[in-house]
N, C-alpha and C positions, 0 to 999 in steps of 0.2 A: 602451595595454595594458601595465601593469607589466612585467617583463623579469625573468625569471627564469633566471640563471645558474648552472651547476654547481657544487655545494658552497658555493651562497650563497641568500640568503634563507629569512625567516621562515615560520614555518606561514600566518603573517596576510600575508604576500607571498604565498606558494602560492595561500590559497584566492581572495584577489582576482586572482589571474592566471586562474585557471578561472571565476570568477564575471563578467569581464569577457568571457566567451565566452557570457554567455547573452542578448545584447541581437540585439534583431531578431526574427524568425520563426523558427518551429523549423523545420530544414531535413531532413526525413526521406530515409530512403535507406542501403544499405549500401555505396557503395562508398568513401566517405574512412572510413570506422570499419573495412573492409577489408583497406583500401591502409595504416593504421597500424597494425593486426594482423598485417598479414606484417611489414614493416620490423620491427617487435618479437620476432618469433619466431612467432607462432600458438600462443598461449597460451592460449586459447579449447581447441585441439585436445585440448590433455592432462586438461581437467577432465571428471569425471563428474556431470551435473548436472539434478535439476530443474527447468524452466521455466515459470512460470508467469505467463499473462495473463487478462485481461476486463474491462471495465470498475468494476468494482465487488469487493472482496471479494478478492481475489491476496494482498492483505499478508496479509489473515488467514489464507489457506491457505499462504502461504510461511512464516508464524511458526508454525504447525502440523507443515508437513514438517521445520523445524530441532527444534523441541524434541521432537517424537520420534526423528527421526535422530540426536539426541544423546544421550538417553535410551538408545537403542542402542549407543551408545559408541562414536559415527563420530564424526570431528573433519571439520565442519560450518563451510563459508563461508557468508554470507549475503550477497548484495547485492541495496540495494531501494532505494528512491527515492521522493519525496525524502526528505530529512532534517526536522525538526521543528526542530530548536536549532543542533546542531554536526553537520557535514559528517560526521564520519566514523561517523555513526548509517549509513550506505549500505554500509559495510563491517564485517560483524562472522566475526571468526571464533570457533567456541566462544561467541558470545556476548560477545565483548571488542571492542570499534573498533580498529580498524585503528590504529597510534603517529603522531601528527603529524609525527615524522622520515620515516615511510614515506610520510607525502603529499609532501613537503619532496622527497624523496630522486624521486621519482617524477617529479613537476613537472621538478625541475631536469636530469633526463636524458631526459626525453620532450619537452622544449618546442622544441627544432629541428624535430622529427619534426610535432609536432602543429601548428605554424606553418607549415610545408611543404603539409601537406596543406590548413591551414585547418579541422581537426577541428574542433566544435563544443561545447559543453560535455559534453554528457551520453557524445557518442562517447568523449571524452578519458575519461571517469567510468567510462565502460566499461570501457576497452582498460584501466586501471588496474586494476578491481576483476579484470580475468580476470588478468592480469599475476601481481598481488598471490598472488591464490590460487592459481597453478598452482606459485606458489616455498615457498606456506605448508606444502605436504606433506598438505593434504587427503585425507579419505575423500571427501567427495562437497561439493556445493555446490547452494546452492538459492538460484535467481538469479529476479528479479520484473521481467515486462516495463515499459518505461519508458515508452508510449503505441503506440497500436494493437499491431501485434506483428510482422505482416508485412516490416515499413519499420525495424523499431526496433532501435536498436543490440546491443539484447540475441541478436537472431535470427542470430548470428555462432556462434550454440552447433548442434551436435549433440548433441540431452539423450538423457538415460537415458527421462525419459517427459517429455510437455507436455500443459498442462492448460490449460481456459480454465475460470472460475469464474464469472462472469456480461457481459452484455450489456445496457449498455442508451447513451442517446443523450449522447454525451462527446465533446467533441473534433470537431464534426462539419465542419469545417474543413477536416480533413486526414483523416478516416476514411468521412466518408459523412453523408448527411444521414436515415437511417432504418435500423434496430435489422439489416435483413440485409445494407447494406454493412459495416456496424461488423460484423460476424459476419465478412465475408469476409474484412477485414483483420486482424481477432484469429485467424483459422484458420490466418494466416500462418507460425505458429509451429512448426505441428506437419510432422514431416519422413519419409520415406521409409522404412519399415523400424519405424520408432520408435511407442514406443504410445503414441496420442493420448486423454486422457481430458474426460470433458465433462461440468463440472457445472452447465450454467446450466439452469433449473426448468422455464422456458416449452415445453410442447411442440416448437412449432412451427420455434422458435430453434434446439434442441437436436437436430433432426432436422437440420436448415441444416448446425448446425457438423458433424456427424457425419458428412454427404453432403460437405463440404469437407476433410473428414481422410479419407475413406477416399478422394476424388482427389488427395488429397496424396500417397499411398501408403503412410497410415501404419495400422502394424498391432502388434496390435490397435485398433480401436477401441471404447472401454467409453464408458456413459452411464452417470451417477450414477443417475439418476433409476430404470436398467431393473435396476439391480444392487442398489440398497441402500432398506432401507424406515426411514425414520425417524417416528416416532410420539413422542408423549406430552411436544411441548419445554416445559419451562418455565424461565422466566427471572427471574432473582433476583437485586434488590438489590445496588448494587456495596459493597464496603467502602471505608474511608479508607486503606487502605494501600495500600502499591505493586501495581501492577497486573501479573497476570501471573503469580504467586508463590503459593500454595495459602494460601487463607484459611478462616479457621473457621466461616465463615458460607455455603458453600457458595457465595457470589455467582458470575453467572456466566451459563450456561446450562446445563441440563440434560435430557438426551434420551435414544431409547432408537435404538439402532443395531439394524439387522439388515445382515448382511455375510458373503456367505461362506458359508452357515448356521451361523452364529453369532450371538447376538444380546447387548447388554451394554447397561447402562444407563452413560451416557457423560459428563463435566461437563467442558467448557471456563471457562476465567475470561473468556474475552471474552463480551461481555450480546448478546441479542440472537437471535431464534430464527432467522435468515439466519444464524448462526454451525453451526449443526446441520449444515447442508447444506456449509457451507465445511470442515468435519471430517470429515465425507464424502468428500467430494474428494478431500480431502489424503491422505486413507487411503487411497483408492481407487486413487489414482496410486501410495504406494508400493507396495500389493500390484502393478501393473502392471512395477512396476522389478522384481519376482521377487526372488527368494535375491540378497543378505539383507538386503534394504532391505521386503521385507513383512513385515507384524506382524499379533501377533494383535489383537481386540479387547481379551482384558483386560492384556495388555501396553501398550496401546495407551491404554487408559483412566486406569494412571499417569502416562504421558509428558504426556496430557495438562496436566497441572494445575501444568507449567511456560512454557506458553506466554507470552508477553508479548511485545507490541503496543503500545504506548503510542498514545495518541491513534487509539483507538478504542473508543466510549462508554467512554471511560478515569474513573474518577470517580478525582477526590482533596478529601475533604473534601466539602468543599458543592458544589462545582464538577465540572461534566465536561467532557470535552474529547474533541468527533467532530470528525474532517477532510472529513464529506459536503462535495461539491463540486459536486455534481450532482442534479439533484430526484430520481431511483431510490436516491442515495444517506440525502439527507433523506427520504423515506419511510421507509426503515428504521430512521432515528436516532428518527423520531415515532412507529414501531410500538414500536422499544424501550424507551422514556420512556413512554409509553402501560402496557405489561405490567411497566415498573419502579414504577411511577410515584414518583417522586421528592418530596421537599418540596416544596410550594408560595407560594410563588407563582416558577412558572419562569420566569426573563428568560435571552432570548439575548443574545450578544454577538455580533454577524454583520458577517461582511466577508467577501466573494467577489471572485473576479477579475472584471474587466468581462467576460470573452468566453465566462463561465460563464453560466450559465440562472437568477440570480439569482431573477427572478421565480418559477419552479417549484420553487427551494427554498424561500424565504417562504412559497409555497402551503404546500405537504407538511407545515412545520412550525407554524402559526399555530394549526391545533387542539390545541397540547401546550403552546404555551410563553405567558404571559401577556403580554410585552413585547419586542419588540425595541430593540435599544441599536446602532443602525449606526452604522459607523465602517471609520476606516481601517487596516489593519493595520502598519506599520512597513517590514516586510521586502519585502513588496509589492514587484513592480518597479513601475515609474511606469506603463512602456508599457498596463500589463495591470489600469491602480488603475478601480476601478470608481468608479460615481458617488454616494455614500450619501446625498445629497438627494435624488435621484431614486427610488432606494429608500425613501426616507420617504414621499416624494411618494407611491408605488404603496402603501404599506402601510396608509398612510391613506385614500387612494380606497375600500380593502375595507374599512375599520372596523378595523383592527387600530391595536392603541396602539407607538407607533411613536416613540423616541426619537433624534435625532440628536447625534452626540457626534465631532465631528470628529478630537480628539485620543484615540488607543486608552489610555491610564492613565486619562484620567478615565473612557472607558468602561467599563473594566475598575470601577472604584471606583465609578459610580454604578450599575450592575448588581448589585454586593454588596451598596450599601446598600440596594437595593430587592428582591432576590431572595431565597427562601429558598434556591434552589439555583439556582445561573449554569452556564448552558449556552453555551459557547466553541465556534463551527463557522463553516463556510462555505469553507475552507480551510488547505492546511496550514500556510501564512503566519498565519492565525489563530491558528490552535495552539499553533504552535510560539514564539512573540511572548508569548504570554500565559503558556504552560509557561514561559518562561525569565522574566516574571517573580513568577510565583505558585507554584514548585515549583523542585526541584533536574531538571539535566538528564535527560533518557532514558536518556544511554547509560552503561550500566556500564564504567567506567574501571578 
C-alpha cells in the first residue's frame, strides 16, 4: 500500500493510497468509521444534513435536494458515491469538487489515524467528506447512503430529515435476501426525534418502512405515496447537450404535482417517469426540514431545471449513458427508452459486476434494445470482473443477438458502427470508462 506522508505526495499518490483500501469484502459496520470520527474531532456533529437511501433512485433525489437548496441560496455540500470519471465527483460544494490539494492535504494527515484503525475505503471517504464540510462554512449538506444504511458509514449523521426512495433486491449478501430485510436495513437510517420520509410506491413495502421508522422513534413520519398525488407524467426526448442544465426542448419529464394543497405542473431534466416520484420525495422531505429549507411548488418548479445527475439516462449525442445495476434498476431504464423511444436500431454496451444479477438485467432490457455488445469494463476491480462469455452464452439460449467484444474500445466502436443510438449501462464502471472516453468529464471544475 503506497505510503503517504505529510506535506508530500501527489493527488495520483493520494488516490492509489485509498483506492488500495478497496480490495477484499466490504466490511460493514460503524465502529472503525466511529473510532476515526472522534480522533478527528466529530465532525459529522456540526453539519446539518439530508440523508438519503434505498436501493434505487437516492442520487436523483439527492441532486434534487442540492439544486433547490441552492436555488434557495444555501451554500450546499454534496457527497454521493461513487464517482464516474474523477474521485472528487463524491464531493461537491456549491456544485464545484472538492481541490485535489484538499484530497492530498487530507490523505497526508489522516493516514496514521486511518492505518491505526484499518478504516476501509469508503469509512476513510466518509470521515473526509464530513471533515471537509463542516470546515467549508456550509448551510446545509446533502449526504447519499453508500450501501444498505443501517451498517453504512454515512449513518454517523444525525440529519435534519431521512428519506428512503426505493427498495428492491441489491446487495443481497450483506443486506438480506428478500425486498423486507433490504427494507429493514435501509430503515437504519432514520433516528429518534427526526422526521423520517418514505417514498418507495409499493404498498406493502412502504407500510414496512414506516412501521420501522415510527420504532425507530422517529417523528414525524410522512409517506410520499398518502401525501402527494402526481398525475399526467410524460417523458420527453433527451437533447445533445449537457445534462442537467434547462433546455429548449423541454426533455426531461414532466408531471403534475399536488402537495400541500397546492398543485403545479413540474419538469425535471432527468427522463424517466420514476423521476416524478423521486421529486416528490425530495420535496417532501424539505417541506419536513420546516423553515427554511421548505418551498413552495412554484418556487420549487424553477430550481428544478438545474438539477444534474450525469449518468442517469444521461443522453449525449447518439449515446446514453444509465448506471442500472440491478434488474428494478434496468426496468426502469426499458420503461424509459420505451416512452423515449430513441433512434433505432438500439445496441447496448453492457458490463456488470459478477455478483450483480446480470441475468435479470439482460431480461428487463432485451425488449428495448436490438443487440448486446458485452464486454469488459477497464476500471472494474478483478475480484468483482464478471464473465461476458457466459453472458453471451445466456443471451443466446433466449434468442437475443448477442455480441462478444472482449476489449471495451473496440466495443464501444463496434456498437456505433452498428447502432443508431448506443446505450452504455450495467454499471458505473461502465459509464464512467466510456464518459471519459466519449465526453468531457462530469465534474465542473
Amino acid at each position: 500500500m503506497p505510503a503517504v506522508s505529510a506535506g508530500a505526495g501527489t493527488y495520483g499518490d493520494a488516490i492509489d493510497y485509498l483506492f488500495a483500501r478497496t480490495t477484499g469484502k466490504w466490511r460493514l459496520g460503524l465502529e472503525r468509521v466511529g473510532a476515526l470520527l472522534r480522533e478527528i474531532g466529530q465532525p459529522q456533529e456540526s453539519l446539518r444534513a439530508f440523508h438519503v437511501g434505498g436501493t434505487n433512485g437516492k442520487g436523483s433525489v439527492c441532486a434534487t435536494l442540492e439544486a433547490v437548496l441552492r436555488a434557495r441560496g444555501f451554500r450546499v455540500g454534496f457527497y454521493s458515491s461513487p464517482h464516474l470519471i474523477d474521485f472528487r465527483e463524491r464531493f461537491l460544494i456549491d456544485g464545484v469538487p472538492i481541490s485535489e490539494a484538499d484530497v492530498v492535504s487530507w490523505i497526508a494527515r489522516r493516514t496514521p489515524i486511518v492505518e491505526r484503525l484499518h478504516a476501509t475505503f469508503f469509512e476513510a471517504t466518509t470521515a473526509m467528506a464530513f471533515e471537509l464540510f463542516a470546515h467549508a462554512g456550509l448551510d446545509v449538506a446533502v449526504v447519499e447512503v453508500g450501501l444498505g444504511g443501517r451498517l453504512d458509514a454515512t449513518n454517523m449523521l444525525t440529519p435534519i430529515v431521512a428519506g428512503v426512495a426505493s427498495i428492491g433486491i441489491d446487495h443481497v449478501e450483506f443486506l438480506g435476501h428478500s425486498r423486507e430485510e433490504i427494507a429493514w436495513e435501509k430503515a437504519g437510517i432514520f433516528k429518534p426525534g427526526r422526521p423520517a420520509v418514505i417514498g418507495e410506491r409499493d404498498p406493502v413495502i412502504r407500510e414496512l418502512l414506516a412501521k420501522f421508522a415510527r420504532e425507530a422513534g422517529a417523528d414525524p413520519v410522512r409517506v410520499v405515496a398518502d401525501e402527494c398525488t402526481i398525475t399526467d407524467i410524460e417523458v420527453r426526448g433527451g437533447s445533445a447537450g449537457e445534462p442537467g442544465f434547462p433546455t429548449s426542448d423541454g426533455s426531461g419529464t414532466w408531471f403534475t404535482l399536488g402537495m400541500n394543497g397546492q398543485r403545479a405542473r413540474l419538469h425535471t431534466p432527468l427522463a424517466g417517469a420514476h423521476q416524478a416520484a423521486n421529486t416528490a420525495l425530495a420535496l417532501t422531505m424539505l417541506d419536513a426540514g420546516g423553515s427554511p429549507y421548505a418551498t413552495s411548488l412554484a418556487d420549487a418548479g424553477a430550481a428544478l431545471a438545474h438539477v444534474h445527475l450525469p449518468g442517469r439516462f444521461h443522453r449525449q449525442g447518439r449515446y446514453i449513458f444509465d448506471v442500472a445495476h440491478n434488474p428494478d434498476g434496468a426496468a426502469v431504464l426499458a420503461q424509459t427508452l420505451h416512452a423515449v423511444h430513441p433512434p433505432g436500431p438500439v445496441v447496448a454496451v453492457l458490463t456488470v459486476l459478477a455478483d450483480k444479477d446480470w441475468r435479470g438485467i439482460m431480461e428487463q432490457l432485451a425488449g428495448e434494445v436490438a443487440q448486446f455488445v458485452v464486454t469488459t469494463a477497464p476500471s472494474a476491480p478483478q475480484s468483482r470482473a464478471w464473465d461476458p462469455e457466459a453472458a453471451r452464452a445466456f443471451g443466446e439460449s433466449r434468442g437475443w443477438s448477442v455480441r462478444l467484444e472482449p476489449d471495451f474500445d473496440n466495443a464501444l466502436a463496434y456498437a456505433a458502427a452498428q447502432g443508431a443510438t448506443v446505450l452504455v449501462t450495467g454499471s458505473f464502471h461502465t459509464v464512467g470508462d466510456a464518459m471519459a472516453r466519449l465526453q468531457p468529464p462530469p465534474v465542473r471544475t
